[in-house]
Each structure stands twice: as structure tokens, then as C-alpha cells.
C-alpha positions in Angstrom: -53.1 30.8 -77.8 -52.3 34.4 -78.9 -48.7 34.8 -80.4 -46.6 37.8 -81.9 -43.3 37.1 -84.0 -40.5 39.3 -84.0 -38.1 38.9 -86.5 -34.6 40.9 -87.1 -33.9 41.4 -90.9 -31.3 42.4 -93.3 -32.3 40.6 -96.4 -36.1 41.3 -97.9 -35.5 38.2 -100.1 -34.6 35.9 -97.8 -37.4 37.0 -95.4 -39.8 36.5 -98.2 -38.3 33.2 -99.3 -38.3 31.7 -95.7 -40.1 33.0 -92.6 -42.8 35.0 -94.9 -43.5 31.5 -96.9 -44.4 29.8 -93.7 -48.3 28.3 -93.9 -48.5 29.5 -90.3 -48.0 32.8 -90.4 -51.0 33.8 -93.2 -53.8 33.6 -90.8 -53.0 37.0 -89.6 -50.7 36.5 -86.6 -48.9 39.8 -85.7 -45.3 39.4 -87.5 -42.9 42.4 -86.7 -39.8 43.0 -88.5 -37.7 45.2 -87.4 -35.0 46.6 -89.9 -31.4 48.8 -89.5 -30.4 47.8 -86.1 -26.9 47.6 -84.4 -27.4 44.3 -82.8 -30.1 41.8 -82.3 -31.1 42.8 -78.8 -31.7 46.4 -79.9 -33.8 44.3 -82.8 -35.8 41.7 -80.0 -36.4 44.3 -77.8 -37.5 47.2 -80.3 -39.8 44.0 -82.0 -40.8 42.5 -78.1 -42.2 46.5 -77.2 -44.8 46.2 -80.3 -45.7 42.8 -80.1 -49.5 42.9 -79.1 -49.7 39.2 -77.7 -48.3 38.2 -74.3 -46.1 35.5 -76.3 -43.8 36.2 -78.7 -41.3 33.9 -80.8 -38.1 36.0 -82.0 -37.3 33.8 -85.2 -34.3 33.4 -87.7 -35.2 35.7 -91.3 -33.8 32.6 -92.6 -36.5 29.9 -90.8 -39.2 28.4 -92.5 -41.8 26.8 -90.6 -43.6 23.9 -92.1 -47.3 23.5 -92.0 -48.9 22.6 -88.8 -46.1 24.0 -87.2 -48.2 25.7 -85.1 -50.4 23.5 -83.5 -47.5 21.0 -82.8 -45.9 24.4 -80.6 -48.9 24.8 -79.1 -49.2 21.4 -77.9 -45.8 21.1 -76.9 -46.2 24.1 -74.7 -49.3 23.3 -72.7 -48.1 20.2 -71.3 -44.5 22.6 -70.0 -47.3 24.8 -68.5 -49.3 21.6 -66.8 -46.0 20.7 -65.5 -44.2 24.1 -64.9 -46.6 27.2 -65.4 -43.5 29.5 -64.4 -41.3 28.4 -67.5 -38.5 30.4 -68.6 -38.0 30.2 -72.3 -39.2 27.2 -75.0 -37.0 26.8 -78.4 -36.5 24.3 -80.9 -32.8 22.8 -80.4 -30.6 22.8 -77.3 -28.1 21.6 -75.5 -28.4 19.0 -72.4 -25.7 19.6 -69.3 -24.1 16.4 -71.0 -23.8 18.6 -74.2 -26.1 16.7 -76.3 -29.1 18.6 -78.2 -32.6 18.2 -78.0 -35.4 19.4 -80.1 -36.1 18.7 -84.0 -34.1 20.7 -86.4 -33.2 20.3 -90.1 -30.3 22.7 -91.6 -29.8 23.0 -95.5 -27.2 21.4 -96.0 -27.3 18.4 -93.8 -28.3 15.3 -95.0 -30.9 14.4 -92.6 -32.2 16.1 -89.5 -31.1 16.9 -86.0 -33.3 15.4 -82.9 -36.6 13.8 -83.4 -40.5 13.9 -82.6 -41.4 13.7 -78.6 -43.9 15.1 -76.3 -43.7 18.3 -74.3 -40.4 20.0 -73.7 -36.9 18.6 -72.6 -35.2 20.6 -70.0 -31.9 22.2 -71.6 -29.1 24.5 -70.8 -29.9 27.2 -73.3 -31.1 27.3 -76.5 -29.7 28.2 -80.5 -31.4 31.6 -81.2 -32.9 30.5 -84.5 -36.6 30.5 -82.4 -36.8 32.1 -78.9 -40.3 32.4 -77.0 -41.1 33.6 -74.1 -44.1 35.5 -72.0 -43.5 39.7 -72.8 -44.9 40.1 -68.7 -42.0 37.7 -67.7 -39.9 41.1 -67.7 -37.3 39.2 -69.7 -35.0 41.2 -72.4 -32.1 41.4 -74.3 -28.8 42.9 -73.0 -28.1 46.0 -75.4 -24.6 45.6 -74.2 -24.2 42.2 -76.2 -22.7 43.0 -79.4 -23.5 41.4 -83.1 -25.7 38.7 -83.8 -24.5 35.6 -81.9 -25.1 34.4 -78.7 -27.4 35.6 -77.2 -29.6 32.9 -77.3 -27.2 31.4 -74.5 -27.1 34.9 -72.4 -31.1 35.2 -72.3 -31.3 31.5 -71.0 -28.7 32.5 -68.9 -30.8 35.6 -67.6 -33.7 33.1 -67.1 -32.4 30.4 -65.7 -30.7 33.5 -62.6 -33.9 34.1 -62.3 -35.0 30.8 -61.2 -36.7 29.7 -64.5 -36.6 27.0 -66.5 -35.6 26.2 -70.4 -36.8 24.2 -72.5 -36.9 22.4 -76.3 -39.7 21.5 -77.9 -40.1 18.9 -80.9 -41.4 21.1 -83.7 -39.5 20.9 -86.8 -38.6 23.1 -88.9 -36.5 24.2 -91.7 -33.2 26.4 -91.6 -32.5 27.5 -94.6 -28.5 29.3 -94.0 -25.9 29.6 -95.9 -23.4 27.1 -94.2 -20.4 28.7 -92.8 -16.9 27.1 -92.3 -14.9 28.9 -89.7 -16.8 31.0 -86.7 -16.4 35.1 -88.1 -14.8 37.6 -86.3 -18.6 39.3 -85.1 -19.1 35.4 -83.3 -16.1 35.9 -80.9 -16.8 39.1 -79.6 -20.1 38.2 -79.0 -18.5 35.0 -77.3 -15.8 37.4 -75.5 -19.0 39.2 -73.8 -21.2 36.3 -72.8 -18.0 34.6 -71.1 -17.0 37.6 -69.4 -20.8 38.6 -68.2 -21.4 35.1 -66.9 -17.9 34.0 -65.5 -19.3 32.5 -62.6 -21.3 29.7 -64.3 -18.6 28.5 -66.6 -18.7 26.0 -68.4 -21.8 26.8 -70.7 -23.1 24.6 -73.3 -24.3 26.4 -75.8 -26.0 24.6 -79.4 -22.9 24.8 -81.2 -19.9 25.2 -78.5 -18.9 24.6 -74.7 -17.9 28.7 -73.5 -14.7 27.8 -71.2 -12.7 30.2 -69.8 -9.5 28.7 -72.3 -11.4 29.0 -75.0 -10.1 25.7 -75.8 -13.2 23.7 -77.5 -14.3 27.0 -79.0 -10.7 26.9 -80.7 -10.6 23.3 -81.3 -14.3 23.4 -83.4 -12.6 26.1 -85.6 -9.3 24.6 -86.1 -11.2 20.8 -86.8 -13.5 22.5 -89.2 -10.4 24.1 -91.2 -9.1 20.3 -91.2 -12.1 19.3 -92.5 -12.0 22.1 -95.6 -8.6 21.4 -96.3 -9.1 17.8 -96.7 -12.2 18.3 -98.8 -14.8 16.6 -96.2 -16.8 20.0 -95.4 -17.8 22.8 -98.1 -20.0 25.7 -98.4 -23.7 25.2 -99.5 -26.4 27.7 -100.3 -30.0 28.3 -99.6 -32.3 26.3 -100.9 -34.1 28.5 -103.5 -37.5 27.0 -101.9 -37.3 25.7 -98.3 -40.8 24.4 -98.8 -39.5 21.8 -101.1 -36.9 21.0 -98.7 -39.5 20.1 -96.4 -42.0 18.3 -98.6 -39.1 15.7 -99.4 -38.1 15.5 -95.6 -42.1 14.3 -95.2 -42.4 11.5 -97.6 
């Protein structure tokens, strides 16, 4: 399989620390990086027009991919295509319609990771936007409208899935090495504001973090519980790792 990455970036040491470090991506696969934009679908779809390969992944500055990575994608993705050659989009964590995630993720931060190994994909509701793939002749892109850098993982699933398409995570692990965040910043609810007005009529939407309701309720409720959690000492900021490479090698022994 021929693949292009795409990858929106604010931070040049972070991008060399992380997605650059990845074993994967030194065998010359096309990696774009596209710098200085408004929001990330300007990014995706500035990136998606340059990418030479029919698929591209739109990956996290902030992701490292461990080695092998590859080939467990790869393998995950032609048994979707023996089963369902018109697939949608394919990620690494996502939420079920029952709310629970699927896929194989490990956050810095957490003490062990999210999900597990399995074969092929799991159908999902949409999928976290820290990798996105999906065919560049699908005709699939990102609204322009959709402001910041959140959500819209959910409202490209949510374009595919109109489309009669299907979503997908895979079990390919790899590493997110973010800065962990307490309370959800001001940029996350407008970009929440826009995907719950734009897709009204499918409410609820499970998304990999929160249920989008038209109360806002469980979006409020994470926020305030995570405050709780602060206050009382239970949940507290933690860094990068200064090599996510490591963080991996000790996750495999």
C-alpha cells in the first residue's frame, strides 16, 4: 500500500520529538506538514491536495508511532476492505453507539493503555482525530467552516457515515505524547457549538471524549467532575515525555 501523511504543526520540536521519530516514517513515505493555518481543516485539506498517494493518514504533531506500526495498519485494513471495500474512514480509538471506545491507544500520562490488540476493524461512531485515514478519490474533506482544532474528527465521520459509509478502529498502537489538559479550553466549545448545531438532526453523538447533546449536560458534567477531581488532588497536569520512544519500549517488555 501507498500512503501520504499529513500533519498540521505549530511546534517544530514536538514534531521532531514525536511523529518525525517514528521508525515508519524513514523509508521515504510522503509526510506533509503544513504550517500557519487558521484551523485544522484549512491544514487537512491544504496537506490532503499535495498528498501524492490515494491514502492519506492526517496524524497528531504530538503522535509517535512505534515500530511495525505500519504493517499492523496495513493488515488491519485489508481485511475492512475484504469485508467492506467502500469504507468510510479507519482510526485508532473510537467510540461504540454504547459509548465505549475501541482501538489501542496509550496517552502519557496514563498508567496503562486504552483498548487492546484484535483483528480488522470495529465499527464505531466516529473517531478521536489523533489519526484519520481515508481514500483522497472518496471526495471526502474538511468543513473550512469548523473553527479551531477540535472536533472535527467527529464531523468528518459524520460527513461519511451521510454518505452511506462506514467507520472504523483499528488495533495499532501507538503513543500520544500530550500535554494532559484539566478543563476543556474555550477553542474546544466553539468547535463543540458548530458540530452540534451542523449536525442537529443526529443528536446524540458519541464522540472519544464526550456524548454532544443538545443540553450540553455530559459535556458540562465531564468539566465540572474533572474540576472535582483537581480540587481534591486525584487529577494533575503531566508533560511530554522528553522521548516517547522510551515510553513505548517499556510498554513492550
Amino acid at each position: 500500500m501507498e500512503w501520504s501523511i499529513v500533519a498540521a504543526v505549530n511546534d517544530e520540536k514536538v514534531l521532531g520529538s514525536c511523529l518525525m521519530r517514528s521508525p515508519d516514517l524513514q523509508g521515504g513515505m510522503q509526510v506533509v506538514v503544513e504550517r500557519g493555518h487558521r484551523n485544522a481543516a484549512s491544514a487537512y485539506n491544504a496537506g490532503l491536495e499535495k498528498a501524492r498517494a490515494d491514502l492519506v493518514m492526517f496524524v497528531h504533531q504530538d503522535i509517535y508511532l512505534p515500530p511495525g506500526w505500519l504493517a499492523r495498519l496495513e493488515r488491519a485494513v485489508e481485511k475492512i476492505e475484504a469485508n467492506d471495500p467502500n469504507w468510510g474512514i479507519v482510526g485508532v480509538w473510537g467510540p461504540r453507539k454504547s459509548g465505549s471506545c475501541a482501538g489501542h491507544m496509550y496517552w502519557t500520562g496514563i498508567t496503562e493503555p486504552r483498548g487492546g490488540p484484535f483483528e480488522g476493524g470495529v465499527e464505531v461512531e466516529t473517531l478521536d482525530e489523533v489519526v484519520l485515514i481515508f481514500r483522497k478519490s472518496s471526495g471526502l474533506r474538511f468543513d473550512p467552516r469548523l473553527p479551531g482544532f477540535h472536533m472535527y474528527g467527529p464531523d468528518i465521520c459524520l460527513q461519511a457515515r451521510s454518505l452511506g459509509r462506514k467507520i472504523y478502529a483499528v488495533s495499532a498502537l501507538c503513543i500520544h505524547n500530550t500535554n494532559t489538559y484539566v478543563l476543556f479550553p474555550w477553542a474546544f466549545w466553539k468547535s463543540f457549538w458548530f458540530v452540534r448545531r451542523k449536525w442537529r438532526s443526529q443528536l446524540p453523538i458519541q464522540t472519544s471524549c464526550i456524548e454532544i447533546t443538545w443540553c450540553c449536560w455530559p459535556a458540562v458534567k465531564a468539566n465540572v467532575l474533572r474540576l472535582a477531581s483537581l480540587l481534591r488532588g486525584r487529577l494533575r497536569k503531566i508533560p511530554r515525555a522528553a522521548d516517547p520512544s522510551e515510553v513505548y519500549q517499556k510498554l513492550a517488555l
